[in-house]
C-alpha positions in Angstrom: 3.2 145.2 181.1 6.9 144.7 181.1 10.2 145.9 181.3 12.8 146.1 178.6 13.5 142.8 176.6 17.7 143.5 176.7 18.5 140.4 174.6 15.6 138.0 173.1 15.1 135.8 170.4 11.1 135.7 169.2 11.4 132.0 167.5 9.0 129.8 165.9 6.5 132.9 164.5 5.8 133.7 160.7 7.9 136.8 160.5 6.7 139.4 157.7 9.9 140.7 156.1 10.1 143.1 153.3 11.5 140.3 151.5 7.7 138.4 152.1 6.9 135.7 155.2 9.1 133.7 157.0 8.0 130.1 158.3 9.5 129.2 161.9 10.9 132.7 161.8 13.3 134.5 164.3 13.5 138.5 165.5 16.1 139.0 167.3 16.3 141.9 169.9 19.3 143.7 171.7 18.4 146.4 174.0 16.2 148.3 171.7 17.1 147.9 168.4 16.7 144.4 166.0 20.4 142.4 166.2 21.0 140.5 163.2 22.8 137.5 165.3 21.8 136.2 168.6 23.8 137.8 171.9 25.5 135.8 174.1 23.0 134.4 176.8 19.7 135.8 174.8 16.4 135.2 176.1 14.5 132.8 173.9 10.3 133.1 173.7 8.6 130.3 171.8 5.8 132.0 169.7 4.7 129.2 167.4 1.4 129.7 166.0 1.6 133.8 165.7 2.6 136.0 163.5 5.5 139.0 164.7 5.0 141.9 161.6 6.8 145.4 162.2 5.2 148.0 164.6 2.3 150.1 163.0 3.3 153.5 161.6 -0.2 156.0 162.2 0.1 158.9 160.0 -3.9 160.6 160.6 -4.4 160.5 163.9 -6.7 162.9 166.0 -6.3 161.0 168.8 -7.5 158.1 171.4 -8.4 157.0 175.6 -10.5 159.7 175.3 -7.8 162.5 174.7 -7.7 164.7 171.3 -4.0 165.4 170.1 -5.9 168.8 168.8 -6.8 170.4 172.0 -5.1 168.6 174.6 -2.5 169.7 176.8 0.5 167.8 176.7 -0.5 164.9 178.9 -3.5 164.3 177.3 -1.7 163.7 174.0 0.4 161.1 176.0 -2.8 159.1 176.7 -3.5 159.4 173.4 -0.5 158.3 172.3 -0.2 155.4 175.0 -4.0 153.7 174.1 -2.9 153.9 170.1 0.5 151.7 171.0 -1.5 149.2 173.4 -3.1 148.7 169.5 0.1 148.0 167.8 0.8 151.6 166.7 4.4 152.4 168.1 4.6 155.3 165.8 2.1 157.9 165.6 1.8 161.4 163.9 -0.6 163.9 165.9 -3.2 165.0 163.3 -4.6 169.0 164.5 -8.7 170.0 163.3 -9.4 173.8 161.6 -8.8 176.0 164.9 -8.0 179.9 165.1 -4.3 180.1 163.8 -3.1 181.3 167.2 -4.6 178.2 168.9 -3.1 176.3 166.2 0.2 177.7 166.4 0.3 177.4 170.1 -1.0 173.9 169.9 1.8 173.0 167.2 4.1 174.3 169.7 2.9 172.0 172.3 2.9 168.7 170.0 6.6 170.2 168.9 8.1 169.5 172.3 6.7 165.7 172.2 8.0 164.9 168.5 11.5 166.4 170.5 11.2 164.3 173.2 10.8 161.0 171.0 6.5 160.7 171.8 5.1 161.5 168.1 6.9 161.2 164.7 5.6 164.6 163.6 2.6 166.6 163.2 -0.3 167.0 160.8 -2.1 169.9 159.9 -5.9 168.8 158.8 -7.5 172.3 158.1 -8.2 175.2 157.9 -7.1 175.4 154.4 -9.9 173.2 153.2 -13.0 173.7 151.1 -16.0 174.5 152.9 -18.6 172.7 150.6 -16.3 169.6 152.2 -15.5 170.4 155.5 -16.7 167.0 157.2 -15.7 167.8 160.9 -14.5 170.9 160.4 -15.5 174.5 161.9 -16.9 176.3 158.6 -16.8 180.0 160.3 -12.8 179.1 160.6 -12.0 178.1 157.5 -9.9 180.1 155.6 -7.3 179.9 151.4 -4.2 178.2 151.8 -2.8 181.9 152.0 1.2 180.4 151.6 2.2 183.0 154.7 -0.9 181.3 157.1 1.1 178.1 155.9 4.5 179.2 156.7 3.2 180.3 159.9 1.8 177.1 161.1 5.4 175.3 159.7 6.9 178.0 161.9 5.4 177.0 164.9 5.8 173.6 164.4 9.5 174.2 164.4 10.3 171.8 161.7 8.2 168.7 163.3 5.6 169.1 160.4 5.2 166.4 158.6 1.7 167.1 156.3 -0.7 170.3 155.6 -3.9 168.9 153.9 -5.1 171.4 151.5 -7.8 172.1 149.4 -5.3 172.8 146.3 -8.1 174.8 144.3 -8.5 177.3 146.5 -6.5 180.5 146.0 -3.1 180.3 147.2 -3.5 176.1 147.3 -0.9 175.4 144.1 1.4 178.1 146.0 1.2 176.4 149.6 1.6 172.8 147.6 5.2 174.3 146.0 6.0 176.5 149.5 5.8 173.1 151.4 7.9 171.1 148.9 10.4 173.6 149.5 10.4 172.7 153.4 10.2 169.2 153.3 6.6 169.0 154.0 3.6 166.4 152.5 1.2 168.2 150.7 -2.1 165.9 150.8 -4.9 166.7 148.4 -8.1 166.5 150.7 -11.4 167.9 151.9 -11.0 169.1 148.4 -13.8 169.9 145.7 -11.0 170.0 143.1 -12.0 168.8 139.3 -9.8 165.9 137.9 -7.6 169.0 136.2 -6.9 170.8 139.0 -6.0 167.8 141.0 -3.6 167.1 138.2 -2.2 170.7 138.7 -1.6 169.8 142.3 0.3 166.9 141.9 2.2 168.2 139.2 3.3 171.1 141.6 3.9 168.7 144.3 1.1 166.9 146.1 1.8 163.6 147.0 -0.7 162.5 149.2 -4.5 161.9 149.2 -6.5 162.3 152.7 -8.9 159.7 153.2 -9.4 158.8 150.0 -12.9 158.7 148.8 -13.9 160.8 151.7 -14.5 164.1 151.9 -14.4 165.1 147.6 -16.6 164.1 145.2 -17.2 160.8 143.8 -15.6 159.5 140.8 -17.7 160.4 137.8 -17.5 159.3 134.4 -17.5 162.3 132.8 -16.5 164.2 135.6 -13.6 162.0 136.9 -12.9 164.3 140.0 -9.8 163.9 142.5 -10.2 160.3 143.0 -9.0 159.5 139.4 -5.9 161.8 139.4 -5.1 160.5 142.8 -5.3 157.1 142.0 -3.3 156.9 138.8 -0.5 159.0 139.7 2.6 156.9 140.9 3.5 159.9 142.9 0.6 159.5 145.4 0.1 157.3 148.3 -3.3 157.6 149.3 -5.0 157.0 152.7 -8.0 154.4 153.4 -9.8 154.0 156.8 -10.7 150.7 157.1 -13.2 150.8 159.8 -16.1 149.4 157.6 -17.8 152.9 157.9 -16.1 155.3 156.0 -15.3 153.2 152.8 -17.4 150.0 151.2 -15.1 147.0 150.8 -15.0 147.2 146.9 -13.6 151.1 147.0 -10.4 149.8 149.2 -10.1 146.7 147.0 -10.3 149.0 144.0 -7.8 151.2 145.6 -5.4 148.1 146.4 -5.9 146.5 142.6 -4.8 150.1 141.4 -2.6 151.6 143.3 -1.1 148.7 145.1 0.5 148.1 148.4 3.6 150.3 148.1 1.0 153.9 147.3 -1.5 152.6 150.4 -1.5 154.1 153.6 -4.2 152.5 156.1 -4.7 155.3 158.8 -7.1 155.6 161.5 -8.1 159.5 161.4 -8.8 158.3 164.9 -10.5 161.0 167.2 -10.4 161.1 171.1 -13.2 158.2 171.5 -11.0 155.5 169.7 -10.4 153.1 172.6 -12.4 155.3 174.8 -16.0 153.9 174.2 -19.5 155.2 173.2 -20.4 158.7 174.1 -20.3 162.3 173.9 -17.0 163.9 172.6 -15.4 167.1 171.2 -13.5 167.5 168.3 -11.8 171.1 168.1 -15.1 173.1 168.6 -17.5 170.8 167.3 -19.5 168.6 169.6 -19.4 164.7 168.8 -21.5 161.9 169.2 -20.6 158.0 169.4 -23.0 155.3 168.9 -22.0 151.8 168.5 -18.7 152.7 167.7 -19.2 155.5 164.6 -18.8 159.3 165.5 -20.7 161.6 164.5 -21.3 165.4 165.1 -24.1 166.4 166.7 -25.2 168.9 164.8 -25.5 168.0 160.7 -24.8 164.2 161.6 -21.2 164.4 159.2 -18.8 161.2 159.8 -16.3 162.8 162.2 -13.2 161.1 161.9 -13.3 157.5 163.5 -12.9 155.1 166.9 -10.7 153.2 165.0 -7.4 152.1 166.0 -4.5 150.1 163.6 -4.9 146.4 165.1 -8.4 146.5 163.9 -8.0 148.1 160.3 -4.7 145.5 160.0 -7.3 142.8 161.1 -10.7 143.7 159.1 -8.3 144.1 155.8 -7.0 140.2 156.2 -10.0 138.4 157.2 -12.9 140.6 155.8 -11.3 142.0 152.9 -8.9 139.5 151.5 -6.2 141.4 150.9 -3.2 139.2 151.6 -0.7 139.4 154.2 2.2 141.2 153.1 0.3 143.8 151.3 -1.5 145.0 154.7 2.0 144.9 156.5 3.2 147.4 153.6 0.4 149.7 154.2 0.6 150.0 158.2 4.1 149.8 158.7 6.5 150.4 155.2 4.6 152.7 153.5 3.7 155.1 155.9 7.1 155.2 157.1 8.9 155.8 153.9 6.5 158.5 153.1 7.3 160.2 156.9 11.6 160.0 156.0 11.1 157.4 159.1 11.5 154.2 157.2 15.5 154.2 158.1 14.4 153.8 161.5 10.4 152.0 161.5 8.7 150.2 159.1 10.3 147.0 158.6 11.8 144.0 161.0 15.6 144.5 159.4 18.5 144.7 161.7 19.7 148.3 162.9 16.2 149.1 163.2 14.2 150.4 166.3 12.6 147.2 167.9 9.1 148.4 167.1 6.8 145.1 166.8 3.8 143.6 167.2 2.4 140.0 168.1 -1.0 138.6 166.5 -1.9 135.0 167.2 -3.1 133.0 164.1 -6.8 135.0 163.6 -5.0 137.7 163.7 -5.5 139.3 167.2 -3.6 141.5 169.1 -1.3 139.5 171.4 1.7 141.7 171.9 3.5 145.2 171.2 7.0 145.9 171.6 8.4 149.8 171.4 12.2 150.3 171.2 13.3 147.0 172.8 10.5 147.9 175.5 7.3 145.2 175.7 3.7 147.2 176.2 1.9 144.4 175.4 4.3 141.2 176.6 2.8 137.8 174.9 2.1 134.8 176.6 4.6 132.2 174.9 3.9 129.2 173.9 3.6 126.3 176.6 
């Protein structure tokens, strides 16, 4: 750990740029923002051999260090939050499970005061407007429609730090909730959905631009029967999820996702839950007790997938090595992408000047060497000798 990097030059690195990669590149950093000219008497750390690529932007995330963003109180959000950026994530959204709405509400108003006070970029409401026959992890007995006033309630509380209601759009009220949270600047993601190809269409016609863990949690793409994954995939106006944690998804349905949808429409997330970072053992999430084994949770109770241990440093690193997918195109989808789609991207998401110095170090396999928040180093690197 470290103190604030006032004015450095990080020289010698491939630099990812939205413009593509930089040989022998420079970031430059002025108290916490990126400069686009070196200060006067700057600071210069020789990191030859590494790559620098912008901070990682988290936009699922039920949180990590053995905290849930869901049920915690406000300091165990912070751990949360503080294991996710010692793994490259320096911007994270707080992802909620199906609750009673007064918990919910009173949660939201909790994970409200952090997204005021700079900690989380926002919140995300995962249930309980979902559909029961694919709940996953989700309480059944509190499920409930997308009735658009339970919505508006929920955006209430939040007190305009929501960011994303997943929905089950074919339930009653779900094409009205979709067009209620256009209207407030809210993401409306299509998920834990048993929507047909049609009615997905509806949805994203009405507003919907975002799929939840594609692949997971709706049915499987059919040939007669297409289902949401088809309507998801070919619409321009959808940027859908993946969890890349080798559990939820095989490697040829994120490739397919990638050869279709491309870069700029994927969003890698972790849909982390409080055991990410935390180890093996015996968790919570919202109501429903949790088992991990060798790194996969599960509930106890039915054996469903329940979210994951994953955190951004790993998905970034699995989708180079394992999965091939180059470079820049995994940059887009944990950093750019996810940041346009949260309004952030004026701020996160790239390495261009004016921006918040949000970035992250990985040595030539790709490991996690360094993370830098707002000018501030979590994670200092060792620089070359």
């Amino acid at each position: 750990m470290a103190g604030r990097a006032d004015s450095t030059v990080l020289a010698g690195a491939r630099v990812v740029l939205p413009t593509g990669t930089v040989e022998n590149g420079r970031v430059i950093v002025e108290g916490t923002r990126i400069a686009g000219s070196t200060p006067e008497g700057a600071r210069t750390v020789d990191l030859s051999g590494h790559w620098v690529v912008p901070g990682f932007v988290d936009m699922h995330n039920h949180g990590g260090g053995g905290a849930s963003f869901a049920t915690g109180t406000a300091e165990d959000v912070l751990t949360g939050v503080r294991t996710h950026r010692a793994h490259g994530t320096t911007t994270v959204v707080a992802s909620t499970v199906t609750g009673d709405m007064d918990f919910l509400a009173r949660q939201a108003g909790l994970l409200s005061e952090l997204v005021e006070q700079g900690e989380l970029a926002g919140i995300h409401f995962e249930g309980p407007f979902i559909a029961p026959c694919r709940k996953g992890a989700h309480s059944e007995e509190l499920l409930r429609h997308p009735d658009p006033a339970e919505v508006r309630k929920l955006l209430d509380a939040a007190r305009g730090t929501a960011k994303m209601v997943t929905l089950a759009t074919e339930l009653p009220g779900g094409i009205e909730s979709v067009r209620l949270l256009g209207e407030h600047g809210v993401i409306a993601a299509v998920g834990h959905t048993d929507a047909t190809y049609e009615q997905t269409v509806e949805a994203i016609d009405a507003g919907a631009t975002v799929a939840t863990h594609l692949y997971n949690a709706m049915p499987p793409l059919g040939h007669r029967a297409p289902g949401p994954i088809a309507a998801l995939l070919e619409d321009e106006r959808v940027t859908v999820e993946l969890i890349n944690d080798g559990t939820h998804l095989h490697p040829a349905s994120l490739e397919l996702a990638y050869r279709h949808a491309g870069a700029d429409r994927v969003a890698l997330i972790t849909d982390a839950m409080d055991a990410a970072g935390a180890g093996d053992g015996h968790y919570e999430l919202g109501p429903l007790a949790v088992e991990v084994k060798d790194g996969v949770a599960r509930l106890v109770e039915g054996g469903s997938i329940a979210g994951s241990t994953l955190t951004l440093d790993t998905a970034f690193r699995r989708a180079v090595t394992l999965d091939g997918i180059p470079v820049d195109d995994v940059v887009r989808s944990v950093s750019a992408t996810p940041a346009r789609l949260l309004g952030l991207y004026d701020r996160v998401g790239s390495l261009d000047p004016g921006k918040d110095a949000d970035l992250v170090v990985l040595d030539a396999d790709f490991a996690l060497k360094g993370v830098m928040r707002r000018g501030e180093w979590i994670i200092e690197p060792q620089p070359v000798r």
